[in-house]
C-alpha positions in Angstrom: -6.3 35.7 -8.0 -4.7 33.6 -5.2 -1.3 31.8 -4.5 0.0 30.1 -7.7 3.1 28.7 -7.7 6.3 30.3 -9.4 7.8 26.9 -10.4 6.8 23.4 -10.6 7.7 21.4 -7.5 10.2 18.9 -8.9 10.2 15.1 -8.4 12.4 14.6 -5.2 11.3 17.8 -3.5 7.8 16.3 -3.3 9.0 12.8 -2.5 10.8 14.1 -0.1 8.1 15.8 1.8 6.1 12.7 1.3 8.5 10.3 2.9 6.9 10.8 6.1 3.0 10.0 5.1 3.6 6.2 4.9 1.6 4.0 6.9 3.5 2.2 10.2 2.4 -1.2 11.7 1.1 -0.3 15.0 3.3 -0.9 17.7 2.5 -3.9 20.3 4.0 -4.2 23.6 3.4 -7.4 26.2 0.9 -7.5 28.8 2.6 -7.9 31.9 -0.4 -9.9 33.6 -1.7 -12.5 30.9 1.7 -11.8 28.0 -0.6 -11.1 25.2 0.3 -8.1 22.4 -1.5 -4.9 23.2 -1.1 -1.2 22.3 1.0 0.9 24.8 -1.0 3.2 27.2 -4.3 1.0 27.0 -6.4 -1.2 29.1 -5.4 -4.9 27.6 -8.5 -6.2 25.6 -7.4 -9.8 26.5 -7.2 -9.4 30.4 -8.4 -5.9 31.5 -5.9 -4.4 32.9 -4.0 -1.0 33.0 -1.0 -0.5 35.3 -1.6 -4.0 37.5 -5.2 -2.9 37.7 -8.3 -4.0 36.7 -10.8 -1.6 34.6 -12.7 -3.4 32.5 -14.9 -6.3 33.3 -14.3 -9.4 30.4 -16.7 -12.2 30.5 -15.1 -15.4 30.2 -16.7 -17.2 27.3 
């Protein structure tokens, strides 16, 4: 037989542990070349850029 719980795991003890599962907005910082939001630590998807360079090509539409 395998591991079976001694005791039921009562209301706020499983709350508790679950009060760190819920879902964040993701955080946006500024572009510093074109000021649009982007995530933190990525090439912008407006402009191109990562750390005032350039790494992806975007076509102008």
């Amino acid at each position: 037989m395998g591991a079976v719980p001694k005791r039921r795991i009562s209301n706020g003890r499983r709350k508790r542990r679950r009060a760190h599962s819920a879902l964040r907005p993701p955080q946006l910082v500024l572009c510093p070349q074109c000021k649009q939001p982007m995530l933190p630590h990525r090439a912008c998807p407006n402009c191109g850029t990562y750390q005032g360079r350039e790494v992806i090509k975007i076509e102008e539409k």
